[in-house]
N, C-alpha and C positions, 0 to 999 in steps of 0.2 A: 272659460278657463284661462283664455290667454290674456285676460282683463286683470284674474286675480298674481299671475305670475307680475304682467307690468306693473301693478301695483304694489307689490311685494317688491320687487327689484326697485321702487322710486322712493319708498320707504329704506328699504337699506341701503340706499345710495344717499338721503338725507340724512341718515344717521352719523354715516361714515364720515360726511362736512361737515357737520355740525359739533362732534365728538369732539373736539381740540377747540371748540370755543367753550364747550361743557366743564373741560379740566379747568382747574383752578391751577395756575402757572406759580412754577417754586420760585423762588427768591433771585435775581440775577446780582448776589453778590458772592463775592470771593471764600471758595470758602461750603458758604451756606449754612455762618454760624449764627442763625438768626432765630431763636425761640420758637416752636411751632403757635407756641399761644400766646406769642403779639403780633396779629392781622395788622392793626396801622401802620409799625415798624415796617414790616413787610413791605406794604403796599406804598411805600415811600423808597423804602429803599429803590423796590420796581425802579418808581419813576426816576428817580435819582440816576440811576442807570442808563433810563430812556433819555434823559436831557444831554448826560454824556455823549454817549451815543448820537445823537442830533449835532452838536458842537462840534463833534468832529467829523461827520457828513458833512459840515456847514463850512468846516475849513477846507476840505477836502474840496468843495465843490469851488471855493471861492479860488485857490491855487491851480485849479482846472480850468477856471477862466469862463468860469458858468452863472459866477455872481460877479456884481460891481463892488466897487470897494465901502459905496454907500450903503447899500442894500446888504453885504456882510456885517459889516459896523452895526447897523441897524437891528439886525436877528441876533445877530453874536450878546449884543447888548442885552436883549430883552431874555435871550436861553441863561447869561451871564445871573439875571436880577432872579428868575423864576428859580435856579439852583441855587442860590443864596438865601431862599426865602425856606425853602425845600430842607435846607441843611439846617437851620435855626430849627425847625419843624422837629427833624430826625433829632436835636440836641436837647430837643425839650421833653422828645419820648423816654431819653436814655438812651437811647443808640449809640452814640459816640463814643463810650467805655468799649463796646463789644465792636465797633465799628475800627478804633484804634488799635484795640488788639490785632483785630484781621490783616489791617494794614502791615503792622509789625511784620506780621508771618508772612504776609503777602513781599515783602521787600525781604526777608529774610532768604525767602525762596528764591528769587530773584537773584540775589547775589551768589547763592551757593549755585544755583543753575550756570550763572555767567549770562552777562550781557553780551559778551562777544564769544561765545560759544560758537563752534559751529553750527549752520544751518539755524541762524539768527540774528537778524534782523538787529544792528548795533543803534539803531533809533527809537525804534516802537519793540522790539521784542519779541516780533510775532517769529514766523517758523516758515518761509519760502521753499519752494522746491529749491532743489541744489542746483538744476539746472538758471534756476533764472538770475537775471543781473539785475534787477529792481527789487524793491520788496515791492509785493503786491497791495500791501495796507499801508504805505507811508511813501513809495518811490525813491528812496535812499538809496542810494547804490550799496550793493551786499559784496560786489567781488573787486578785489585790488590787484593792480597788473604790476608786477616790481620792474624798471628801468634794467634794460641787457647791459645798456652801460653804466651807468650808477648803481644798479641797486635799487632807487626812492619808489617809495610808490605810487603809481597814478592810478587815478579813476578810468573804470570804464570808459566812458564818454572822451575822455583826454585823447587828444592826435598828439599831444607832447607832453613829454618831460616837466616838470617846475622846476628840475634840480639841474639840469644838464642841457634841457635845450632838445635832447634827440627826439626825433620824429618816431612815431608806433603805428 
């Protein structure tokens, strides 16, 4: 008895892992305006996505101080060649009609959202807690300290003034 519950519970517990490799993953583009019955399209766009995604882990890591300038040059170069080959690829399915429209909307939103909206990130866009002074995806400073004596504004990080000299 207690043979067939373990067995039962290792079965539903491989199911349960295995489940999310089973799905067939939607599109990670903007949007999601991508045909359901063009798979290649799709599955380019995926990667296209993923190479991004890589590029700027890649910068991210090199600004970190975790790659050499060789060895970014190097990968930067070859994720560079492989999204270029990738993009010619999506050009030739017909993608780039529906791929540019998305774009359009994709900046159109953008603009009407505001780049320097609150609780947003004026480099990359993303959306930080309000408490913090970095963005968490790019490190840009999010909050500005105005000068008691001038007025100007300084950066977080500033012990002084650009405009006046005074000490913070």
């Amino acid at each position: 008895m207690v043979e067939i519950i373990v067995s039962l519970l290792a079965i539903a517990l491989l199911i349960w892992v295995l489940w999310p490799l089973v799905l067939s993953p939607q599109p990670a583009t903007a949007g999601g305006q991508v045909s359901a019955g063009n798979g290649a399209l799709r599955a380019l766009l995926q990667k296209k996505e993923t190479i991004y995604s890589n590029i700027r882990d890649l910068r991210f890591e090199h600004q970190m101080g975790k790659l050499s300038d060789t060895d970014f040059k190097e990968l930067e170069a070859g994720y560079h060649r492989e999204a270029a080959e990738l993009l010619k690829k999506i050009d030739g399915l017909g993608g780039a009609a529906s791929l540019e429209e998305t774009l359009e909307q994709e900046v159109r939103d953008y603009r009407e959202k505001g780049a320097s909206a609150p609780g947003v990130c004026p480099a990359c866009g993303k959306n930080p807690k309000p408490e913090h002074q970095f963005c968490t995806g790019c490190g840009a400073a999010l909050q500005t300290l105005q000068c008691k004596n001038c007025g100007a504004d300084i950066q977080p990080n500033s012990k002084f003034c650009s405009q006046c000299g005074q000490q913070h």
